[in-house]
C-alpha positions, 0 to 999 in steps of 0.5 A: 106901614107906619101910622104916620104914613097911614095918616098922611096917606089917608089925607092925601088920598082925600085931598085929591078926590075932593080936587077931582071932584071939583075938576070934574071930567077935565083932563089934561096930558100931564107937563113937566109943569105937573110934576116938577111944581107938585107939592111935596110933602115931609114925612109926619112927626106924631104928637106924644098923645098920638092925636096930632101929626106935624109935616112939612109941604114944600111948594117948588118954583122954577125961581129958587127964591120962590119955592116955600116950604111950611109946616102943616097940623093934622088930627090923626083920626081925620076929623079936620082938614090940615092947617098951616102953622108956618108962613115963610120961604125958609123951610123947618125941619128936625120937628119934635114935640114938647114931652106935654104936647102943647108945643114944638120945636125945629130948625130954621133959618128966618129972614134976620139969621145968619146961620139956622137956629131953634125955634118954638112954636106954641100949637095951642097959641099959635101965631108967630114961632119965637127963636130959643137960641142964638149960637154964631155956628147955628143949630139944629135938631132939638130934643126937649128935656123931659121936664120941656124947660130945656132943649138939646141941639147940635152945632159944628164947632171950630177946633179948640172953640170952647166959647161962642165968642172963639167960634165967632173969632174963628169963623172970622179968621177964616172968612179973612183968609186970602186962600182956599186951599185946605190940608188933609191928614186923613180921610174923608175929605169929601162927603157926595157935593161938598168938602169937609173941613175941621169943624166937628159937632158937638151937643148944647143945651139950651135953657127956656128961660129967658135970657139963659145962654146955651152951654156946649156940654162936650167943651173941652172933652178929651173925647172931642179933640181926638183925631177920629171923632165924629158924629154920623155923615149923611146927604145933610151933614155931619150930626150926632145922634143923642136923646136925654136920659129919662131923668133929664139929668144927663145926655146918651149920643152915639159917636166914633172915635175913628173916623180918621181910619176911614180908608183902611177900617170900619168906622162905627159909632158907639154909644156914650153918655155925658152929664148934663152939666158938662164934663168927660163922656163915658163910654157905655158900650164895649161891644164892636156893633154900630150904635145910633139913634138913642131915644128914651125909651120910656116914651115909646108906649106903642112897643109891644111890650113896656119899656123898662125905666131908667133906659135909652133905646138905641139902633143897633147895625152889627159889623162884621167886616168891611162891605157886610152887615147883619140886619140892624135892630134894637136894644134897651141899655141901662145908662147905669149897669151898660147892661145891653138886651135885644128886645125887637127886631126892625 
């Protein structure tokens, strides 16, 4: 078990003595009430230090527009009682840490946002979570420069959109359309309950300081107007996975560039880096293995053994043919030889 869900076990487990406690020997049959109103609580997010865990609580209501969801902060050792650190209906989510630990940023949606965007939220300071972007396509899932002056994210941009301002035009376009109806020259055209449409992600960088605008590094890239590329799919949407190199001076995302053979051929993702400043992505693998989730590997100081510097971890699920896969694990890859060594299993 991780020690996240060790924390989070242990202050569960010590919430509910503390309320049998006070109900004493009152029982009742449990409801339907009982179970469907229970809070529900996020997996943690760790500080850098490991002294601090972030995670979410999620209050139901029979009326949507009730429920609630917060972000709550707990010392890991279990020396203090959690405490809220958001109050509104929205939920937050995609938490992560300054690299100091004095911080954190995430994904919401406040009362005034059109869209859902980044926010940052002093822990030390506390009071109110300030928004650091303000893209028309919205963002999510930040990942902070080593250096915490900038901030990474995701959007889904509109084909050929290199601009806000084109985004913006385009969303208009299609808001203004006296039809619904959609052509699809490949698949998949579905994913679970909702229909895909011709956005695509992409990766911005969001400057901290005041007044700098966000910049869409992967505009205009031959890799992104490729008909199969794509970032990874899931019940929340389509998203690129994507981590800083230690140096802060460039950006290792895992994509496809065959999405579109979807019906006839394994579709995987490989690893590519980027420049910070923008410009064409190279590929750094060459192998037929699915790549996903980079982190710095530089920050993971509870691997059993050091991390090399100058590195990315990356999650690494083997294709061997359609419908079978070899147990994924992980590897460290130098961005600069793209010299890949498996160093753990998961």
């Amino acid at each position: 078990m991780k020690l996240g869900h060790l924390v989070l076990a242990g202050t569960l487990l010590s919430a509910a003595d503390s309320s049998a406690q006070q109900s004493g020997s009152a029982r009742h049959t449990i409801t339907h009430e009982d179970i469907f109103l229970m809070k529900r609580v996020g997996a943690p997010t760790l500080s850098p230090d490991g002294r601090w865990a972030v995670f979410s609580v999620t209050e139901p209501s029979y009326v949507e527009a009730s429920q609630v969801s917060d972000l709550w902060l707990v010392p890991t050792n279990g020396s203090a009682a959690p405490r809220r650190l958001t109050n509104t209906k929205s939920g937050e989510s995609s938490v992560e840490w300054s690299p100091d630990g004095r911080k954190i940023a995430f994904g919401a949606r406040r009362e005034d946002d059109s869209t859902s965007q980044i926010y940052v939220l002093g822990i030390l300071e506390g009071g109110e979570a300030t928004r650091v972007t303000n893209v028309s396509t919205g963002a999510s899932t930040p990942r902070w420069r080593p250096d915490g002056r900038a901030i990474l994210f995701t959007s889904m941009i509109y084909p050929g959109a290199i601009t806000d301002s084109a985004n913006r035009s385009a969303a208009a376009d299609r808001r203004g359309r006296k039809y619904v109806a959609r052509v699809y020259e490949s698949s998949p055209i579905r994913l679970w309950d909702r229909w895909l449409d011709d956005r695509k992600p992409s990766l911005f960088i969001q400057p901290l300081e005041l007044g700098a605008p966000a910049k869409d590094i992967l505009a205009g890239s031959q890799l992104v107007a490729g008909a199969g590329f794509g970032g990874q799919l899931g019940s929340g949407g389509e998203s690129i996975s994507a981590a800083w190199t230690p140096d802060g001076t460039g950006v290792v995302f895992a994509a496809t560039t065959n999405r579109n053979e979807w019906t006839f051929h394994d579709v995987s993702q490989a690893l590519w880096l980027v420049s910070a400043a923008g410009g064409e992505p190279r590929r750094i693998t060459s192998d037929a293995a699915d790549y996903g989730a980079p982190r710095d590997a530089s920050q993971r100081t509870h691997l059993q053994q050091p991390a090399p510097r100058d590195v990315v971890m990356a999650r690494i699920g083997n294709a061997t043919g359609r419908g079978r896969w070899k147990r994924p694990f992980r590897r460290f890859l130098d961005v600069q030889s793209r010299q890949p060594q498996r160093v753990l299993s998961v």
